[in-house]
C-alpha positions as a printed Julia matrix, in Angstrom:
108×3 Matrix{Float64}:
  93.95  115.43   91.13
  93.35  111.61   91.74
  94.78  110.31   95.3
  96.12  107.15   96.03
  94.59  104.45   97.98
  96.52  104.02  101.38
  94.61  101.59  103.02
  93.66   98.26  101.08
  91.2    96.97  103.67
  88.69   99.81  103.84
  87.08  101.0   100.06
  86.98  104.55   99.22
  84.35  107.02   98.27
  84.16  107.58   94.21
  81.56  109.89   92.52
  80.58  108.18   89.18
  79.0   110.29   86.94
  75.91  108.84   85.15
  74.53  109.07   81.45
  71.93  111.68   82.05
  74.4   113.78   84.26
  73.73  112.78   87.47
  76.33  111.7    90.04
  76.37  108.64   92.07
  78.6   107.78   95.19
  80.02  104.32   94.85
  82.49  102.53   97.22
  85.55  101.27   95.12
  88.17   99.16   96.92
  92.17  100.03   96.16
  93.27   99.18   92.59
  95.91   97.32   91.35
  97.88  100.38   89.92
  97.5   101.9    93.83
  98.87   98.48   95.21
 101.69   99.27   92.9
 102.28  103.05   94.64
 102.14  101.8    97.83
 104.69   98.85   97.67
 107.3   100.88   95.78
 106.8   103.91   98.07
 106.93  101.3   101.01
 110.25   99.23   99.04
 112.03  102.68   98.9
 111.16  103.06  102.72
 112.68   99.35  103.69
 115.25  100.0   101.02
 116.68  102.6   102.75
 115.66  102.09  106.28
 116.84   98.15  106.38
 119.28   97.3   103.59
 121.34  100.51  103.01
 121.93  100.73  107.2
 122.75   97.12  107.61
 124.82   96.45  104.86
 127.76   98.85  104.5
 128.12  101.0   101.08
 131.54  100.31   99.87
 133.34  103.8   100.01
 135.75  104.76   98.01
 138.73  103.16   97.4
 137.18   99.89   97.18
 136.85   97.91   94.46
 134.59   97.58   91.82
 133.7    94.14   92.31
 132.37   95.11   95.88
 130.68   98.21   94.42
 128.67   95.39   91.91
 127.75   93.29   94.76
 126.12   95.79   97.07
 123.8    96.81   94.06
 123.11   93.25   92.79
 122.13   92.21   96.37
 119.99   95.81   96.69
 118.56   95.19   93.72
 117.27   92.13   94.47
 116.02   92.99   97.97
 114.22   95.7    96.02
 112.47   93.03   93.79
 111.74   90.88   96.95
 110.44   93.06   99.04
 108.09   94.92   95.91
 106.62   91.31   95.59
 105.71   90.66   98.72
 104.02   94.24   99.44
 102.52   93.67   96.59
 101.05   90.55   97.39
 100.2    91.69  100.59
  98.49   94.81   99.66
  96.74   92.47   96.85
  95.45   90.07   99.05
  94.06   92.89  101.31
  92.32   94.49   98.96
  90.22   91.06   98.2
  89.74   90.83  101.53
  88.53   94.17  101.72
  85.79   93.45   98.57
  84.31   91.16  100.47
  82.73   93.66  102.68
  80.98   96.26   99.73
  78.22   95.98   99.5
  77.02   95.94   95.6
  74.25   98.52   94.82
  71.29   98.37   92.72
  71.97   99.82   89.56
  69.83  103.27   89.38
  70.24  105.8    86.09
  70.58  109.52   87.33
């Protein structure tokens, strides 16, 4: 089971296995693939936590011109905010690489 990197400023612990079959610890920082998790799990979050309270779902009865709107507009705060975590969690994570330290290249 592979886990996702939460935190883009810190690296994470990753066994590499070697040619000979040993097994080496090395200090990976987050991917872009788990800068991808986060923001979308984090865009959902805002999605529903900023724009679906503020802005009022059209109910019933309303028409379908109002119905488009609210989704275009969601939509589109979807893409914005996905690109900026993104970014953010991006820009983190080089942040973060600045700190490992690179180790000397050993066979096991």
């Amino acid at each position: 089971m592979k886990q996702i990197h939460f935190v883009p400023w810190k690296t994470k612990l990753v066994f590499k296995a070697g040619k000979k079959g040993g097994v080496t610890p090395v200090e990976e920082p987050m991917t872009w693939v788990d800068a991808a998790k986060v923001a979308a799990i984090l865009c959902l979050v805002e999605f529903f936590g900023e724009y679906a309270m503020q802005s009022t779902f059209p109910w019933p009865g309303c028409t379908l011109m109002a119905l488009q709107i609210w989704c275009v507009q969601g939509a589109f705060f979807l893409l914005r905010k996905f690109t900026l975590l993104f970014a953010t969690l991006t820009g983190l994570t080089l942040l973060g690489t600045a700190t490992i330290k690179k180790p000397k290249k050993t066979e096991d």
